[in-house]
Every structure is written in structure tokens, then in C-alpha cells.
BALUM-468617 format. One record per residue: residue number from 1; residue in three letters; x, y, z of N, C-alpha, C, CB in turn. Coordinates in pm, whole numbers. Glycine has a CB too. Example, Ala and Ser with C-alpha at 12.3 -4.5 7.8 and 13.67 -1.06 7.14 Angstrom:
! BALUM-468617
> 1,ALA,1319,-569,780,1230,-450,780,1320,-330,780,1131,-447,905;
> 2,SER,1285,-225,708,1367,-106,714,1290,3,787,1408,-60,572;
//
This chain:
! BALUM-468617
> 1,UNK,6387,-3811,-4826,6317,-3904,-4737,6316,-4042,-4801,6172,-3856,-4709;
> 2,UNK,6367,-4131,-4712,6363,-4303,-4777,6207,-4325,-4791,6441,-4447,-4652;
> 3,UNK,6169,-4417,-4912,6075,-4472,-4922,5988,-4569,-4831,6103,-4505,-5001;
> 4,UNK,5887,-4545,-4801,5844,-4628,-4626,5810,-4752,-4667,5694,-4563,-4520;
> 5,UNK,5847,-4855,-4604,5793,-4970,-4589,5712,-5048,-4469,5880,-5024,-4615;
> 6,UNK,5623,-5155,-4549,5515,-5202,-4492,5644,-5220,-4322,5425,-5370,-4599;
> 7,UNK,5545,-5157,-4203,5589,-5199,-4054,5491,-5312,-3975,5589,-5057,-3959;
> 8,UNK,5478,-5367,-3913,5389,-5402,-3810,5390,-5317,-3715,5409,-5517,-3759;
> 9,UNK,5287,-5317,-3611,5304,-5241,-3490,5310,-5324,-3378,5202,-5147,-3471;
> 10,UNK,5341,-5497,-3322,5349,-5585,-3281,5474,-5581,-3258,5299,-5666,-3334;
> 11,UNK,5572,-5653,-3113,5698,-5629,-3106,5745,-5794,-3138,5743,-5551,-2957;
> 12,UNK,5889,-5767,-3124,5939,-5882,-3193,6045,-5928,-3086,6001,-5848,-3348;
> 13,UNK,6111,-6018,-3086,6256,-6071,-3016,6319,-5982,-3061,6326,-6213,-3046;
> 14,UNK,6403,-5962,-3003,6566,-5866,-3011,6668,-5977,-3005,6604,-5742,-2856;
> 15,UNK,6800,-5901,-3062,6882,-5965,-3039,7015,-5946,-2943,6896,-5984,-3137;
> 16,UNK,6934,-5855,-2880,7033,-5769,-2742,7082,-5894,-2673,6929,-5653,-2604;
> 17,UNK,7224,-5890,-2607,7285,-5981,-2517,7231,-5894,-2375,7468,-6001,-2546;
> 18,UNK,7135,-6008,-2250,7180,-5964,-2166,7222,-6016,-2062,7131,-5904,-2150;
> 19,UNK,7306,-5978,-1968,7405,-6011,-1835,7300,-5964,-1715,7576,-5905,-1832;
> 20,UNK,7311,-6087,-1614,7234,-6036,-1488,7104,-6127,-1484,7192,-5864,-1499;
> 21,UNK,6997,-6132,-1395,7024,-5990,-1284,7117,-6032,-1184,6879,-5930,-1192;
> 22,UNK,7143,-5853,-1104,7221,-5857,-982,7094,-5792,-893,7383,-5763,-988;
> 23,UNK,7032,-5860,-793,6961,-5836,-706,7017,-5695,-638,6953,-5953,-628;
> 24,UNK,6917,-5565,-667,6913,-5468,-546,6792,-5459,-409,6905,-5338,-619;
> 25,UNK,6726,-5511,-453,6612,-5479,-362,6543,-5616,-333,6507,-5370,-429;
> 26,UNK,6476,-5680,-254,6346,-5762,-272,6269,-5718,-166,6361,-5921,-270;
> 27,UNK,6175,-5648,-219,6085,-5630,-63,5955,-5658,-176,6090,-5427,60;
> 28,UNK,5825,-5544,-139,5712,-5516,-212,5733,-5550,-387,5681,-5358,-177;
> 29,UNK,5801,-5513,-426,5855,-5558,-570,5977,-5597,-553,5858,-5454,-679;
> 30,UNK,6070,-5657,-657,6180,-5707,-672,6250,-5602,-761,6169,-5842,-721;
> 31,UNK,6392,-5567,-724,6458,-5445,-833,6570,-5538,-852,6508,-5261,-770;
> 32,UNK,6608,-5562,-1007,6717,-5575,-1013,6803,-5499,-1118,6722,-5687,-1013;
> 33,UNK,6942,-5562,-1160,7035,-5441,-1227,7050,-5550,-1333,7196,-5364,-1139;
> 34,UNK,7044,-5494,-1475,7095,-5574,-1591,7197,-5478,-1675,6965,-5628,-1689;
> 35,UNK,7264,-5629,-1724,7372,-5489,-1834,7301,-5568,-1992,7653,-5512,-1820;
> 36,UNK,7274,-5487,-2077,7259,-5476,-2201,7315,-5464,-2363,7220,-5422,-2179;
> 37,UNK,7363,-5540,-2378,7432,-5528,-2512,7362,-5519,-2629,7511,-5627,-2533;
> 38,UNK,7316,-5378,-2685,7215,-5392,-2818,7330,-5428,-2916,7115,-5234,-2871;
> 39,UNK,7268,-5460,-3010,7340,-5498,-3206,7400,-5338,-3239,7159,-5551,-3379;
> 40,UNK,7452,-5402,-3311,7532,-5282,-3404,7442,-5235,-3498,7666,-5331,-3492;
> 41,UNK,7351,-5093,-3537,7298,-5053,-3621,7364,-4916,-3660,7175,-5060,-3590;
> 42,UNK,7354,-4930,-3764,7354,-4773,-3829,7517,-4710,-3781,7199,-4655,-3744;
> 43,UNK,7621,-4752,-3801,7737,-4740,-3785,7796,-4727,-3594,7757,-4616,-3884;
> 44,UNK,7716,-4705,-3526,7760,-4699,-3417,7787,-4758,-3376,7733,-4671,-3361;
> 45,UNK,7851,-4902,-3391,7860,-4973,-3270,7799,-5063,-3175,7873,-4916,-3223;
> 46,UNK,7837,-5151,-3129,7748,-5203,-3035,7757,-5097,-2886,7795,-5372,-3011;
> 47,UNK,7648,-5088,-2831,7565,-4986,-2799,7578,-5071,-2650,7406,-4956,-2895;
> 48,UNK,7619,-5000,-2457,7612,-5064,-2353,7529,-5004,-2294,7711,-5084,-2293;
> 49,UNK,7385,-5045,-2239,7331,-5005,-2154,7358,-5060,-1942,7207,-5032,-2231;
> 50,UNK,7341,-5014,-1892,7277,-5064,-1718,7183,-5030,-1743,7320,-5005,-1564;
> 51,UNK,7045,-5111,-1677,6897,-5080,-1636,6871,-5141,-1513,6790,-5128,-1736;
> 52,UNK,6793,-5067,-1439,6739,-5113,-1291,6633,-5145,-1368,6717,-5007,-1148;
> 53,UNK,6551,-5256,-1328,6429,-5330,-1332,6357,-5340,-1235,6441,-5438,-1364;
> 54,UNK,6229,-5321,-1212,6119,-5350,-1111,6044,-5478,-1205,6006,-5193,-1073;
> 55,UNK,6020,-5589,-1098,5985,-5731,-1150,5813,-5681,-1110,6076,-5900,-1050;
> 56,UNK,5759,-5712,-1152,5603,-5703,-1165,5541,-5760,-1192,5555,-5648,-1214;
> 57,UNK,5538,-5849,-1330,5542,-5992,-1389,5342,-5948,-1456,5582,-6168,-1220;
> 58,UNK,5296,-6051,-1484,5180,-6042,-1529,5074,-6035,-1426,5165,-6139,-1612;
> 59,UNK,4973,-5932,-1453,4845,-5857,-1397,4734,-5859,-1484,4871,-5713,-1366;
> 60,UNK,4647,-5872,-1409,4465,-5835,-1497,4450,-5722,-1435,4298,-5948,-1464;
> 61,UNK,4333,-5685,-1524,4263,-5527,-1522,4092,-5594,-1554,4346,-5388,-1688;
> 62,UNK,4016,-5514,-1496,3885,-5560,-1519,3793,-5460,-1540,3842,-5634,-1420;
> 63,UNK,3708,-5459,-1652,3625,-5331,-1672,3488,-5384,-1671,3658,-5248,-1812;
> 64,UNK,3466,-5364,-1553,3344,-5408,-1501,3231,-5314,-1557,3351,-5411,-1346;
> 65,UNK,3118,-5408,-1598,2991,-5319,-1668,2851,-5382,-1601,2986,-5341,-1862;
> 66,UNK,2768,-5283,-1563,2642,-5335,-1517,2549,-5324,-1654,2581,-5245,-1381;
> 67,UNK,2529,-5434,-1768,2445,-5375,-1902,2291,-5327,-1870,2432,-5503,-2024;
> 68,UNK,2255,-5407,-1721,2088,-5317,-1763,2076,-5226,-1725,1958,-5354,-1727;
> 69,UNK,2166,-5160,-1629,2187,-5013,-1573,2227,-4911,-1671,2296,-5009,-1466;
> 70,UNK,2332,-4960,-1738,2408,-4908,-1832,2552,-4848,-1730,2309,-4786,-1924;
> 71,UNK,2600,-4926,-1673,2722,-4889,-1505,2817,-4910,-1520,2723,-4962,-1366;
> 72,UNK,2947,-4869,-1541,3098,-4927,-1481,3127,-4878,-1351,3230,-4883,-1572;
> 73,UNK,3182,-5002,-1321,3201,-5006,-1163,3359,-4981,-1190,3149,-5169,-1065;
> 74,UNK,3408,-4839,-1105,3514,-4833,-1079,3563,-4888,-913,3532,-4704,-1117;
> 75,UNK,3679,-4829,-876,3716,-4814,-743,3805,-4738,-678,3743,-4902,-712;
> 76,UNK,3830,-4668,-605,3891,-4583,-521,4002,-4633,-429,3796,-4529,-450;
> 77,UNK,4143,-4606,-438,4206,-4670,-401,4324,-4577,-351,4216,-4763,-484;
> 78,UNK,4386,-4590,-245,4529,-4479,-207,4681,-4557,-268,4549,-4458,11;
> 79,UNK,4725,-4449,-372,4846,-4500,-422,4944,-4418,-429,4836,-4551,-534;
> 80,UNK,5055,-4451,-317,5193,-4379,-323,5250,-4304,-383,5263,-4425,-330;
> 81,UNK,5273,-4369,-475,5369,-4286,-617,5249,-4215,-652,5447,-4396,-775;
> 82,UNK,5113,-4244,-707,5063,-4106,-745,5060,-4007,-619,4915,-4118,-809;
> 83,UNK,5076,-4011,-478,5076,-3896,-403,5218,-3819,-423,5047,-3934,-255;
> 84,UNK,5296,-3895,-436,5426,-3875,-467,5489,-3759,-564,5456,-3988,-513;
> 85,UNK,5349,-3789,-666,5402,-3753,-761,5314,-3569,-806,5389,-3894,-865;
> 86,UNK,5210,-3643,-745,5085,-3513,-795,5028,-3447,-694,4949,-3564,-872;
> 87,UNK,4999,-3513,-575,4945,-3486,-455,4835,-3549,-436,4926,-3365,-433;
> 88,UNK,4818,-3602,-516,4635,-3663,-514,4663,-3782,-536,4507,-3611,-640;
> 89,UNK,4704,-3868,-450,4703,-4062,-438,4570,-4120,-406,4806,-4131,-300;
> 90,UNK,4441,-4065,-401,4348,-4113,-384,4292,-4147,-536,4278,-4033,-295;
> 91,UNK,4297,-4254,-655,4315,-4277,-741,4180,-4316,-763,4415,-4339,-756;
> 92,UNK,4121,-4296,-888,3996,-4396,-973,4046,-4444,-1026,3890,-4362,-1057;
> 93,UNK,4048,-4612,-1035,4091,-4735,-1112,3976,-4827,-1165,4182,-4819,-1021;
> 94,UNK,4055,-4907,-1234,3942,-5026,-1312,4008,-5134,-1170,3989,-5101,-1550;
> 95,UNK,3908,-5197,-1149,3991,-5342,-1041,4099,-5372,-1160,3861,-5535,-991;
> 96,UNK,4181,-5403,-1099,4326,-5476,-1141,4422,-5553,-1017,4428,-5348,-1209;
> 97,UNK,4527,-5628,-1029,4602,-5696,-969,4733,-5768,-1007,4533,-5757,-936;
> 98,UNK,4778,-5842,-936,4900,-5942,-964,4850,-6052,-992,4998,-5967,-856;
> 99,UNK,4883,-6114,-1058,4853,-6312,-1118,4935,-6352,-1016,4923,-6391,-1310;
> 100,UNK,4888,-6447,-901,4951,-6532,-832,5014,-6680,-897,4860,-6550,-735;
> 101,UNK,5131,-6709,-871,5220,-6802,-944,5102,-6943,-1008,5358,-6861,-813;
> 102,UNK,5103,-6983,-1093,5030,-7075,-1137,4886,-7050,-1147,5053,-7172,-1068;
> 103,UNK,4852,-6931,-1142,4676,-6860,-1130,4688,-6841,-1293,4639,-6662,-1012;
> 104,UNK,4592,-6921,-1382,4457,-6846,-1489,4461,-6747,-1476,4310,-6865,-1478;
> 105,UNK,4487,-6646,-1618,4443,-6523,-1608,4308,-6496,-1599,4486,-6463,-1697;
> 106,UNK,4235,-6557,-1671,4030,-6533,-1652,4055,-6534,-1455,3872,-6757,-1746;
> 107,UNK,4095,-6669,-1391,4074,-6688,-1288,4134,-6539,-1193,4130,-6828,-1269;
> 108,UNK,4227,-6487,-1252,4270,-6399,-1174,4204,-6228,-1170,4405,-6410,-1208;
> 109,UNK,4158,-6234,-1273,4075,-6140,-1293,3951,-6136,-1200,4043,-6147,-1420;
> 110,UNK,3893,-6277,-1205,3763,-6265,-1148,3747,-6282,-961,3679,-6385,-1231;
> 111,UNK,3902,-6326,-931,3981,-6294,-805,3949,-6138,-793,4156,-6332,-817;
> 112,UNK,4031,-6110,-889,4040,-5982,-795,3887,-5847,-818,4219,-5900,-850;
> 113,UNK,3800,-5888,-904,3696,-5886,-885,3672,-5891,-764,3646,-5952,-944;
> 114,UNK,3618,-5998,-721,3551,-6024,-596,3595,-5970,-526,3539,-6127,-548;
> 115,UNK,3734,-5951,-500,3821,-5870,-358,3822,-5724,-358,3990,-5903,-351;
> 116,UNK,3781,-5657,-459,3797,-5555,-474,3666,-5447,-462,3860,-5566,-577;
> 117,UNK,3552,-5522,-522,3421,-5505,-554,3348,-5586,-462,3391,-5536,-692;
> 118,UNK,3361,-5682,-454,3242,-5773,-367,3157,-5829,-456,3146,-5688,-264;
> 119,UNK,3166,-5761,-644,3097,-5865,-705,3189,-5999,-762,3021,-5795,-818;
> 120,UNK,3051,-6041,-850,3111,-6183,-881,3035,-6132,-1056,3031,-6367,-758;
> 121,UNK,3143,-6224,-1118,3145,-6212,-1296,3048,-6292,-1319,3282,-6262,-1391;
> 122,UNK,2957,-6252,-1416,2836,-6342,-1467,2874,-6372,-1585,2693,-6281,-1472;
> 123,UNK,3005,-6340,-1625,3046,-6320,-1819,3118,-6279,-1804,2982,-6246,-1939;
> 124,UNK,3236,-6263,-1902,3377,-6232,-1882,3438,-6278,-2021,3444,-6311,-1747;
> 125,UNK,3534,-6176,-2096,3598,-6200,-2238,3667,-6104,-2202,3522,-6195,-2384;
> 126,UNK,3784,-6177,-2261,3887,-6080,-2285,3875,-5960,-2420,4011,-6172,-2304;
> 127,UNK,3949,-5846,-2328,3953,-5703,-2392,4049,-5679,-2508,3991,-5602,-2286;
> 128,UNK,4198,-5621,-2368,4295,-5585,-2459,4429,-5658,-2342,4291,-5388,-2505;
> 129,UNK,4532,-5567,-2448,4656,-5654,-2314,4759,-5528,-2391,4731,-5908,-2339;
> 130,UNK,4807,-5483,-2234,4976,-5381,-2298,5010,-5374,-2152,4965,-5169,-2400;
> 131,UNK,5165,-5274,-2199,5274,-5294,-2141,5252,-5129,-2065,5412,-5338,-2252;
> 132,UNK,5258,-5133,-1929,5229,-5006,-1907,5304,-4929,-1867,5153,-4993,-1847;
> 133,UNK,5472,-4984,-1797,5565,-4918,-1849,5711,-4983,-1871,5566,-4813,-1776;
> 134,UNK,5721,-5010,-2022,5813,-5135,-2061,5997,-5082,-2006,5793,-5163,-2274;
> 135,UNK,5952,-4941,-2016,6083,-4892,-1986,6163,-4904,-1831,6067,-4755,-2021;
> 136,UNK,6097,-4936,-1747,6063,-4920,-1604,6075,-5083,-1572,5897,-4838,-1571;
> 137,UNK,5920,-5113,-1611,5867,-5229,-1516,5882,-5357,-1589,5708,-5212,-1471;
> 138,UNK,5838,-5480,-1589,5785,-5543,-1641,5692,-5610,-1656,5819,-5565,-1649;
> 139,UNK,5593,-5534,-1569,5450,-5526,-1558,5390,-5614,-1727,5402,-5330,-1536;
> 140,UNK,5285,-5668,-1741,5242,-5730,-1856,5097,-5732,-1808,5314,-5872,-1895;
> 141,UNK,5005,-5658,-1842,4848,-5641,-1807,4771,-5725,-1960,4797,-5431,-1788;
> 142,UNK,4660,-5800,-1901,4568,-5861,-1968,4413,-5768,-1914,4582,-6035,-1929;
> 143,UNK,4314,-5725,-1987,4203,-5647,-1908,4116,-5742,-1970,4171,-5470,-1931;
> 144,UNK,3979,-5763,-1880,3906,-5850,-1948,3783,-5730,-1912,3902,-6029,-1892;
> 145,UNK,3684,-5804,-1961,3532,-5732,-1996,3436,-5791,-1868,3456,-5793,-2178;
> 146,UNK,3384,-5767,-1786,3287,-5843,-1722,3197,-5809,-1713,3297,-5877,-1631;
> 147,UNK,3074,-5888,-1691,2978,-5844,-1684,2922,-5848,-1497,2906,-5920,-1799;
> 148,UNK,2856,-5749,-1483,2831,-5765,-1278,2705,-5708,-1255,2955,-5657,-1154;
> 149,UNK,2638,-5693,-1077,2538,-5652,-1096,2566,-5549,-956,2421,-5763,-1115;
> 150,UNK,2548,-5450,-1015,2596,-5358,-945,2541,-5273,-815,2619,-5292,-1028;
> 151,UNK,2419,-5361,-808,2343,-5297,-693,2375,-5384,-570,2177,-5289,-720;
> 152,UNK,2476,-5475,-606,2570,-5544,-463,2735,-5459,-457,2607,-5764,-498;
> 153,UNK,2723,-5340,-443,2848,-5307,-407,2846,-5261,-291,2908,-5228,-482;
> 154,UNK,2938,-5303,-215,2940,-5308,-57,3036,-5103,-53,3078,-5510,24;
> 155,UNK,3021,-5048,46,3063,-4935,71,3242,-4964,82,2979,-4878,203;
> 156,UNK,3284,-5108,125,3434,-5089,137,3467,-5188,85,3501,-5072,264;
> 157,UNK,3563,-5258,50,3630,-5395,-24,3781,-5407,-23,3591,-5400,-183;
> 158,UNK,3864,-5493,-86,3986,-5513,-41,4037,-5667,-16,3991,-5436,73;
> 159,UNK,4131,-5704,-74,4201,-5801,59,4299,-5794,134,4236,-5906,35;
> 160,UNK,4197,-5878,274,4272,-5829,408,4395,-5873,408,4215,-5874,538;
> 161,UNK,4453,-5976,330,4593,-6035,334,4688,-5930,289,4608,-6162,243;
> 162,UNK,4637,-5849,177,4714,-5755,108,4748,-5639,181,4653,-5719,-4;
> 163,UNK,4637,-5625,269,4651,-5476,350,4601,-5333,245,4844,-5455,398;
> 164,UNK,4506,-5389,179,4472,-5280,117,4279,-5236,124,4536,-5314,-35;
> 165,UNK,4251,-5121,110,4140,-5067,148,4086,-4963,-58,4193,-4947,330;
> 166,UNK,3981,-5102,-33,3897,-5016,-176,3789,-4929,-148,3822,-5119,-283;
> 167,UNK,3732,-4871,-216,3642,-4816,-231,3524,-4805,-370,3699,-4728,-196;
> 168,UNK,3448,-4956,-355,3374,-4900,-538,3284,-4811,-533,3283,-5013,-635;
> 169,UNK,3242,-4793,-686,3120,-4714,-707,3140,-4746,-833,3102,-4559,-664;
> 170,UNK,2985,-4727,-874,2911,-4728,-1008,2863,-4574,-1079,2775,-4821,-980;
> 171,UNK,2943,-4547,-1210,2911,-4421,-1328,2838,-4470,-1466,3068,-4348,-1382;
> 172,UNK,2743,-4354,-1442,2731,-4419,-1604,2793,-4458,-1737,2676,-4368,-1650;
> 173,UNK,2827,-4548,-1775,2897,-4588,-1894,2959,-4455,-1997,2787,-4681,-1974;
> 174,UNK,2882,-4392,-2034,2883,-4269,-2101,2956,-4129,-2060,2761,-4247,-2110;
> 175,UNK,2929,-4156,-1942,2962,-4029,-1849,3119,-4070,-1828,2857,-4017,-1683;
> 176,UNK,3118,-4205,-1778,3306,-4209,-1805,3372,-4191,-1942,3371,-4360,-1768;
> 177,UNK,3291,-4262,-2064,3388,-4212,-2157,3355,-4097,-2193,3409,-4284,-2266;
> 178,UNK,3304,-3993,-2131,3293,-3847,-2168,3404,-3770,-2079,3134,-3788,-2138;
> 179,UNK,3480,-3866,-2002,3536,-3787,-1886,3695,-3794,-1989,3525,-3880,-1689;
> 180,UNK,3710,-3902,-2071,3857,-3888,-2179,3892,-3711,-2202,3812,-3972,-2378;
> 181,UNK,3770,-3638,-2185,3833,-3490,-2259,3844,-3478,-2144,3758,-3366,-2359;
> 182,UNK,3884,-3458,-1982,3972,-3419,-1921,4106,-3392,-1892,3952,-3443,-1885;
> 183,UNK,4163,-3313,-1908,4317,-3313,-1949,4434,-3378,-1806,4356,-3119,-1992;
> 184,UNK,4317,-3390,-1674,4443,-3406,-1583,4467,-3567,-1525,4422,-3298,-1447;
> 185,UNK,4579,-3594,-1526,4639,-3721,-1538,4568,-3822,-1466,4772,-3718,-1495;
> 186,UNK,4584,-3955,-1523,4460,-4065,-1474,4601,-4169,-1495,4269,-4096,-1600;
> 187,UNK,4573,-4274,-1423,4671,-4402,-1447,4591,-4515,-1576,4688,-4499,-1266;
> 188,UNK,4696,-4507,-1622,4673,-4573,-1755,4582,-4673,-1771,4781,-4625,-1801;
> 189,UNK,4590,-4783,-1635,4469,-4885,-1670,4373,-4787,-1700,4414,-4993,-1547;
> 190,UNK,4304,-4725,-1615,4185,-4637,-1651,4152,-4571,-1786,4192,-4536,-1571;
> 191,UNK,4260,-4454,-1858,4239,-4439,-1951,4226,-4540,-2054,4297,-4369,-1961;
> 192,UNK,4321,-4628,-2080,4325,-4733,-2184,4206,-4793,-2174,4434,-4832,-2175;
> 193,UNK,4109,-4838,-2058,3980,-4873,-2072,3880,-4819,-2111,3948,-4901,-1997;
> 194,UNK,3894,-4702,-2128,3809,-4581,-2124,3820,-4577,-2248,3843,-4454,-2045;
> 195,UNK,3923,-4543,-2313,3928,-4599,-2486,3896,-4677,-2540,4009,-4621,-2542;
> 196,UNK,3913,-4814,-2461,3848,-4937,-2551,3685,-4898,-2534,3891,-5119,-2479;
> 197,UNK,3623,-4916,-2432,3501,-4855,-2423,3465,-4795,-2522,3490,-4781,-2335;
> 198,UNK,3513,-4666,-2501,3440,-4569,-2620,3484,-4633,-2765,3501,-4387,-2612;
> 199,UNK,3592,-4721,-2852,3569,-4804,-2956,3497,-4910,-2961,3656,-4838,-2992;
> 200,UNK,3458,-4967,-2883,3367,-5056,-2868,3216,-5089,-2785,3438,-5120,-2844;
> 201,UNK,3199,-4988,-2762,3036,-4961,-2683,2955,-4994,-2754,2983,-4821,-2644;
> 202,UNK,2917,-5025,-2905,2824,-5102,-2928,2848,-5240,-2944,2769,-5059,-3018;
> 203,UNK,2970,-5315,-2906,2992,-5398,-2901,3042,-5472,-2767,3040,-5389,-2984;
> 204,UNK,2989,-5379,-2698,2985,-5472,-2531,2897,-5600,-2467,2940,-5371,-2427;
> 205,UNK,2835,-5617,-2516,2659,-5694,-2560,2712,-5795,-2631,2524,-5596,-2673;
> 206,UNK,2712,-5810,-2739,2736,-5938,-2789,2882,-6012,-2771,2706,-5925,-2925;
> 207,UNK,2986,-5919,-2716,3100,-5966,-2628,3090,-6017,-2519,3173,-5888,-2601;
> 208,UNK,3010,-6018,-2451,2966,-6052,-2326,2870,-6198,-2340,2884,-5920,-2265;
> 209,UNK,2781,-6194,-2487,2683,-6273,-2455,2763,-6422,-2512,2530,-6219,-2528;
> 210,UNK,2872,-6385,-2590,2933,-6483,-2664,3039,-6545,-2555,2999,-6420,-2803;
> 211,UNK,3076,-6464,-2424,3138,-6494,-2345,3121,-6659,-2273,3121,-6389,-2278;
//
């Protein structure tokens, strides 16, 4: 076994050549086709990939908390590919969205807040930020922290431009991150929040107040 050296876990530039895109699709997302030229490592060669791409571009995620309740406000939402995939497209999510061209991420977050929930952010700091599926998409999520008051959640929410139909509700803080030991599949915004949560629950409070 080679001797290990210090890594980061942070990604870096590559030095892949790539060609393209060639437009397949533009409807709801954008698909296109790239060709890929990785570097020569480890005797093989330079290495040719094709990849289809789905354009996605940068999104917020919002983990909405009621602190004197002790509440995260999720929402209920119907999504395709998970019916697609599992049978059950009726999804629990954190609000999340698309960044509209020239939109603030804080600003877009607290957009889609409002559209989703019907509340409005009293406080707001950023969380975490990842890639949710680099292989696939190029989705780029920012999640921020907000603070809300949760006894204004309307029974339905949404925007009407989008054509989409929410559904919030408020769990106890605890009770969601107790729900991590469930083994059956959740979409990643959710879990990944659910983790930060449970590493940082005593530090939701002064994240918020410093906000």
C-alpha cells in the first residue's frame, strides 16, 4: 500500500478538453451532448467520454425553523421522476427552487419561501451548498437557514406562473431529525438538511440571531 498523503475534500479545475454543447432537447430543462477529453493518467491514455447534460444551473434550498415552537416547516409536493421511479411522487421537501437569471441567492431563497409556504424570513444565513447530482445535472444548490412563524401556513401554496401545487406543514424539529433512521428513500435536499440539523441544533439560535 502507497503511503497516504495529505488530500483536501474540496474540488478543483480539471484539465479535461471539452467539445460542445450540441443541443438535444430545450423544453422544461435544457439537455445537451458534450464530448470529453480527460488527461492521460496512470498509463492509459487519454481517456474519450460523450455525456448528455441536463442544464439546471444554480438553486436554493431553505430549512425553515419556527425557534419558539421548536418547528420545521416542510412541504408536500408531486414529483415525476420520484413516481417514476418508486411509486410514491408525493414527496416531503425543504422549499427549494431555480435562481432566476440575475436573482441574489439570499433573494432567491426568500422568493421561494414565500411561494411555497406563504411565509416570509425574519432571519436568514446561509447553511451549506452541494452538488446533487454532478454526474447527471448541473444543478448547484445553496440551502440557507431561516427563521419563520409558523402559525401563518396557509393549507395550499405554490406559484401560479410555475403551475405547481404545495402543500406545507410544520414537525417538530427533533422528530424530523429522528426520522434520518428511516431506511426508505427521501430526495437529498431533505436528507442533507436533516443532517445539518442534527450537527448543528444547538447552533441554530445564535446562527439566526447573528443573521
Amino acid at each position: 500500500m502507497r503511503p497516504l498523503k495529505p488530500e483536501r475534500l474540496d474540488g478543483a479545475a480539471s484539465d479535461a478538453v471539452l467539445e460542445g454543447p450540441t443541443l438535444l432537447y430545450d423544453g422544461y430543462r435544457r439537455l445537451e451532448s458534450w464530448r470529453v477529453t480527460l488527461p492521460e493518467a496512470g498509463g492509459r491514455g487519454r481517456i474519450r467520454q460523450t455525456r448528455e447534460v441536463l442544464r439546471a444551473g444554480p438553486c436554493v434550498g431553505v430549512i425553515a425553523v419556527d425557534l419558539a415552537q421548536g418547528l420545521l416547516v416542510l412541504i408536500r409536493q408531486f414529483r415525476l421522476p420520484a413516481s417514476l421511479a418508486t411509486g410514491e411522487g408525493d414527496l416531503v421537501e425543504i422549499v427549494a427552487g431555480r435562481v432566476e437569471p440575475g436573482e441574489d441567492l439570499e433573494a432567491a431563497a426568500r422568493r421561494e419561501l414565500l411561494e411555497e409556504t406563504g411565509l416570509v424570513a425574519t432571519a436568514i444565513a446561509p447553511a451549506f451548498a452541494f452538488l446533487p447530482t454532478p454526474g447527471i445535472v448541473d444543478e448547484h444548490a445553496t440551502v440557507f437557514l431561516c427563521a419563520v412563524a409558523a402559525s401563518g401556513l396557509p393549507e395550499h401554496a405554490g406559484a401560479a406562473d410555475e403551475h405547481e401545487v404545495t402543500r406545507p406543514f410544520a414537525v417538530p424539529i427533533d422528530d424530523a431529525i429522528a426520522a434520518l433512521g428511516d431506511m426508505r428513500p427521501r430526495n437529498a435536499y431533505l436528507m442533507l438538511s436533516l443532517q445539518w440539523l442534527a450537527l448543528n441544533r444547538g447552533r441554530i439560535e445564535p446562527l439566526l440571531a447573528g443573521a
